[in-house]
C-alpha positions in Angstrom: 28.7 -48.1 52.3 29.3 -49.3 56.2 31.9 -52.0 55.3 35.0 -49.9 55.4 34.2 -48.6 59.2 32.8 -52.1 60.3 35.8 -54.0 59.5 38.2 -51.5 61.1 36.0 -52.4 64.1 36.0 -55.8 63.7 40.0 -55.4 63.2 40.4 -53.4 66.6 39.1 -56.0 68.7 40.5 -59.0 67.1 43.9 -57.6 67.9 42.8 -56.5 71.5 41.4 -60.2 72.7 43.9 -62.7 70.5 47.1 -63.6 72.3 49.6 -62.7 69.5 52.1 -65.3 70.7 53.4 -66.0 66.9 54.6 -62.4 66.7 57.0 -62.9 69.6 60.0 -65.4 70.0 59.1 -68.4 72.3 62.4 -67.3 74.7 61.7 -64.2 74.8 61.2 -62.4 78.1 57.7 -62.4 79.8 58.6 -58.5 80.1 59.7 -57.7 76.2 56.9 -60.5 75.4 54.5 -57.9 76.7 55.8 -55.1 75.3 55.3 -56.2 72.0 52.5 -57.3 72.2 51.0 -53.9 73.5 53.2 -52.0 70.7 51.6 -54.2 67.9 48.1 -54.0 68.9 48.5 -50.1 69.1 49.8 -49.8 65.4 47.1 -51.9 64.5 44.4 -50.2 66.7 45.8 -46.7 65.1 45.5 -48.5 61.3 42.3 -49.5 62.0 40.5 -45.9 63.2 42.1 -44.5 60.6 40.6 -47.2 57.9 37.3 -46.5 59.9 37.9 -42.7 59.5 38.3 -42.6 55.7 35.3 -44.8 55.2 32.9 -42.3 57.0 34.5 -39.7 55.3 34.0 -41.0 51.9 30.8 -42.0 53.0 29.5 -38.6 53.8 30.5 -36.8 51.1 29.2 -39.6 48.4 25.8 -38.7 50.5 26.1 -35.1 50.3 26.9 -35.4 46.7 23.6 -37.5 45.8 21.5 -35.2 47.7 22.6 -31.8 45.9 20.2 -33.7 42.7 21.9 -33.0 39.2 24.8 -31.3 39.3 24.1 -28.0 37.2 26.7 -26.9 34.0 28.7 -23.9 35.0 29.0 -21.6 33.3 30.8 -21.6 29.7 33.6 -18.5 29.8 33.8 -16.0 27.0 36.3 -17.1 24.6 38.7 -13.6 24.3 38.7 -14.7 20.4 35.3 -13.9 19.1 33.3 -14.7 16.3 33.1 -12.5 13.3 30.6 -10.1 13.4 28.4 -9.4 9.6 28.5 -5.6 9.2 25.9 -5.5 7.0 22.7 -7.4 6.0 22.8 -7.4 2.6 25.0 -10.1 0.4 27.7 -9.0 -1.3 26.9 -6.9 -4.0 27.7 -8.9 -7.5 30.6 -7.3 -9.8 27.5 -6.6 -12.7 26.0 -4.0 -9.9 29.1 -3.0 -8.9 29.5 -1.9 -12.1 26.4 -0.6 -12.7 27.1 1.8 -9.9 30.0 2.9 -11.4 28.0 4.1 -14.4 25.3 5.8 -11.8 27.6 7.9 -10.4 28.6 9.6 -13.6 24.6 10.1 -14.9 23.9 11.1 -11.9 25.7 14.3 -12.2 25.8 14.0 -16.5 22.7 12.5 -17.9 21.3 14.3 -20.6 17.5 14.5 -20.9 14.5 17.0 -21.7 11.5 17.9 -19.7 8.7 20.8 -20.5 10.9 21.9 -23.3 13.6 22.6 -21.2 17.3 21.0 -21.3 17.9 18.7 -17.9 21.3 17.3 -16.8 21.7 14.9 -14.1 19.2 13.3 -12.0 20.6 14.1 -8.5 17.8 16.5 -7.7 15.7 13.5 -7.7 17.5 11.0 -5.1 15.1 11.1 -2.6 11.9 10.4 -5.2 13.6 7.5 -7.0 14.8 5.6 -3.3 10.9 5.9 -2.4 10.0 4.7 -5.3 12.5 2.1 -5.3 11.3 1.3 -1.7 15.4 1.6 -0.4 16.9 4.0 0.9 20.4 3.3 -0.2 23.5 5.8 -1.7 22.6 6.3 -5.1 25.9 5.8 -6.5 26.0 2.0 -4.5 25.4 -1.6 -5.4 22.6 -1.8 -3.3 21.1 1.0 -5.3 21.8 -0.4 -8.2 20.2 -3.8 -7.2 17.3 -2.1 -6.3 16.6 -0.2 -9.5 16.9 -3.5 -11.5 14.2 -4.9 -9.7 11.9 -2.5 -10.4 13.6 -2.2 -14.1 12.4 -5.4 -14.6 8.9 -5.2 -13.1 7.9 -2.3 -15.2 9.6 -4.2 -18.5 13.3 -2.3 -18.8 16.4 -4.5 -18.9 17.3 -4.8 -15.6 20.4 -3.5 -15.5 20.7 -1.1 -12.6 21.9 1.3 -14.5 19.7 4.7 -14.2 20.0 5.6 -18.0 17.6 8.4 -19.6 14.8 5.2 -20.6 15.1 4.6 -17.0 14.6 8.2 -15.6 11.6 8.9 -18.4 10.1 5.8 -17.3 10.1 7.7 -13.5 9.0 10.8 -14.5 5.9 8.7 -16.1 5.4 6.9 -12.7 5.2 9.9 -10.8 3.1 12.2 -12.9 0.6 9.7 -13.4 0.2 9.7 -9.5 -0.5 13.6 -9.8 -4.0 15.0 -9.5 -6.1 13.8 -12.3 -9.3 15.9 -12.3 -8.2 19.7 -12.6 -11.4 21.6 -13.4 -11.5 25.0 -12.4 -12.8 24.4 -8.7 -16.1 26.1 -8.6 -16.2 28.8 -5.7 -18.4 27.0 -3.1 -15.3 24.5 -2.6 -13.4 27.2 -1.8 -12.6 28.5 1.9 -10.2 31.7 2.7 -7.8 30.1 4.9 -6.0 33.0 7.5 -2.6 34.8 6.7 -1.4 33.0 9.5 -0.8 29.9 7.1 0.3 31.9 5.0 4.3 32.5 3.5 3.4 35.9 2.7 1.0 36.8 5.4 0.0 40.3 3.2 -1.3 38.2 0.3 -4.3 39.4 -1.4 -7.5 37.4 0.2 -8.6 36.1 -3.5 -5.3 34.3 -3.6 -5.3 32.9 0.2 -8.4 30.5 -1.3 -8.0 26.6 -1.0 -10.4 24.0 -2.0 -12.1 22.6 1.7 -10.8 18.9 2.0 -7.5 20.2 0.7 -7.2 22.6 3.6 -8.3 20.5 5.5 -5.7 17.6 5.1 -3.0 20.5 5.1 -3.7 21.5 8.6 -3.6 17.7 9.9 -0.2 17.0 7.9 1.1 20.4 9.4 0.2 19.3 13.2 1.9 15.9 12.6 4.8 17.8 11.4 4.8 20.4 14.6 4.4 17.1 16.4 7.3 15.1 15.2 10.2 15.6 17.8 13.0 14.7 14.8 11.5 17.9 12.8 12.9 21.1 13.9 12.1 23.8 11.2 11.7 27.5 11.6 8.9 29.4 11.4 8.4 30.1 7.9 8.8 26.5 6.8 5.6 24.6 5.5 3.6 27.5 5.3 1.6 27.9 1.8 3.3 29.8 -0.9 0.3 30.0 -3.1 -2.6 27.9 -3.4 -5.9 28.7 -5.5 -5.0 30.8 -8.7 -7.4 32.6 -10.5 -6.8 32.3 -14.5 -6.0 35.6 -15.1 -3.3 35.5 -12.5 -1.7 32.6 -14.2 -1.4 34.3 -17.0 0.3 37.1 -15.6 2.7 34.8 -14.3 3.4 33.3 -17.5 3.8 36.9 -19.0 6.4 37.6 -16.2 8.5 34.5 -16.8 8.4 33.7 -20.5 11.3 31.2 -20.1 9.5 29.0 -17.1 8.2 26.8 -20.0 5.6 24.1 -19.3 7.5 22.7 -16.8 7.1 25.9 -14.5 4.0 27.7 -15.4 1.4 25.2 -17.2 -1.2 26.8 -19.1 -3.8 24.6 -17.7 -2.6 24.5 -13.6 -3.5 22.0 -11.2 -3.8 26.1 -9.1 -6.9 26.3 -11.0 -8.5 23.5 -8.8 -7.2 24.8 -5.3 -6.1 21.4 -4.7 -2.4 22.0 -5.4 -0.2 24.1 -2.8 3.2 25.5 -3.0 4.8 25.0 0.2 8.3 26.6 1.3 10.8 24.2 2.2 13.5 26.6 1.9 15.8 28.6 -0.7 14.3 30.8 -3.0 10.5 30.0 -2.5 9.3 29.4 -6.2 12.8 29.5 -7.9 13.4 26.5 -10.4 17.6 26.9 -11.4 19.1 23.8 -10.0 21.1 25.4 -7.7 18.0 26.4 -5.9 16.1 23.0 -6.1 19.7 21.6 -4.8 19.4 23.5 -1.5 15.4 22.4 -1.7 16.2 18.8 -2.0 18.8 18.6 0.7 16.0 20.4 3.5 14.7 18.4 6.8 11.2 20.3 5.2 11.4 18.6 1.8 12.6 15.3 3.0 9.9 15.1 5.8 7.3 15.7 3.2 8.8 12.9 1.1 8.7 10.7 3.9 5.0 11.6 5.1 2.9 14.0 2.8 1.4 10.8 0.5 -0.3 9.6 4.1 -2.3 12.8 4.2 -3.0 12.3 0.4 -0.6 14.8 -1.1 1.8 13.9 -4.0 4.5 16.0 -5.4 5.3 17.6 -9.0 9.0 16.0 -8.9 10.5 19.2 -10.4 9.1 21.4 -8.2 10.0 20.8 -4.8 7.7 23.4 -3.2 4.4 21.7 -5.3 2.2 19.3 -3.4 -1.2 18.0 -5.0 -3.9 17.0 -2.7 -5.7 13.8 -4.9 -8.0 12.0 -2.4 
């Protein structure tokens, strides 16, 4: 790395100590003789620092350069075209479920079934139940939905062709009464507390209809703190408190008396009430009314879907086609 500077030095006083005669005519003046000989070894002396110069120069920065180590990658700039980003994270939906949903949206509003004697059209009132069941929470009337349904179409032994037709919906219905209460003996009074108005819809209800069975209170009061708890629910006062729980016989009967036309879907003859396990709960609209435009406006609550979402972990299931019924079955 020192040969570039040490030959310019070497140059510089080779031209200062040779005489330089064969740069000069032999006749020439001693005078211009001299002359030229100072003027060449200047240019020379100048050519040779400046050799020396560039040397050191390129020297030092070839040092400075190996002593920074591995020169680091800078930094990649954003390209101002960018990728594509996937809006969604499900494949595309195939042209079969496409289809499917197609056909969903019209029995959803148009499907002709019967339940408890009575005449049933539609299965909107029932979105909520068949996404958890389906374990997705996708628009009923969409591919994904579709998709979904023929999965579990196929794991309960259905053609699975995402199409919610009335073998489909029975098949629900069957699914989610057999997770209803299964013991419904008439609870014997010693299971039975008197729980306060407080919890009460109808704080003046008569005290030998404010009865629930112990655990079933019990579990009730726990789901209702985690509800007052949860900072998404905001419900008014009224919401979530018991409608009826415990029913005497005789006051089911009277019931039935009053509505002739509830059917078995309504008013059973042999009611889960009997065990004071089973609570009616207000989640808004009419409290106990079962026309469809009420259950719509039940459906469609924060109430109702927060009990959807939660109720099973405090070991309460629903009566699908009452909204307001909840059955304790721990």
């Amino acid at each position: 790395m020192l040969f570039a500077p040490f030959c310019g030095l070497i140059l510089c006083l080779f031209v200062a100590n040779e005489p330089c005669g064969w740069f000069v005519h032999p006749n020439s003046s001693p005078d211009i003789r001299t002359l030229m000989k100072n003027a060449r070894t200047h240019i020379v002396v100048i050519i040779a620092l400046l050799v020396g110069v560039v040397g050191v120069v390129a020297f030092a920065a070839r040092g400075s350069g190996q002593s920074r180590g591995p020169k680091s990658k800078s930094p990649v700039s954003k390209s101002p075209v960018q990728p594509a980003v996937r809006i969604t994270d499900h494949p595309t939906v195939s042209p079969e479920f496409a289809a499917a949903a197609v056909k969903n949206a019209e029995l959803r509003q148009e499907l002709n079934w019967t339940f408890g004697g009575k005449q049933q059209r539609g299965w909107y009132l029932y979105d909520l139940l068949i996404g958890k069941t389906l374990n997705g929470e996708h628009d009923p009337v969409s591919g994904d939905f579709a998709a979904d349904l023929a999965k579990w179409q196929k794991k309960t032994g259905l053609s699975p062709s995402g199409v919610l037709d009335e073998d489909s919906l029975v098949r629900l219905v069957s699914q989610w009464q057999s997770n209803r209460l299964k013991n419904r003996a008439y609870a014997d009074p010693s299971e039975l507390i008197e729980a306060p108005p407080a919890d009460f819809y109808d704080p003046g209800r008569a005290v030998e209809l404010r009865q629930v069975e112990r655990k079933t209170y019990s579990a009730y009061k726990e789901m209702m703190a985690a509800a007052a708890a949860d900072p998404e629910l905001k419900l008014g006062p009224k919401y979530l408190k018991i409608v009826s729980a415990f029913r005497p016989r005789e006051y089911q009967d009277q019931l039935r008396r009053q509505s002739p036309n509830a059917g078995s879907a309504g008013l059973a003859v042999n009611s889960p009430h009997f065990t004071g396990r089973a609570l009616d709960l207000y989640v808004g609209g009419d409290p106990v009314d079962t026309k469809d435009s009420n259950r719509a406006i039940q459906v469609n609550t924060p109430a109702y879907r927060w009990l959807v979402r939660h109720a099973e972990h405090f070991g309460f299931r629903p009566y699908f086609y009452e909204p307001w019924h909840w059955e304790y079955v721990k």
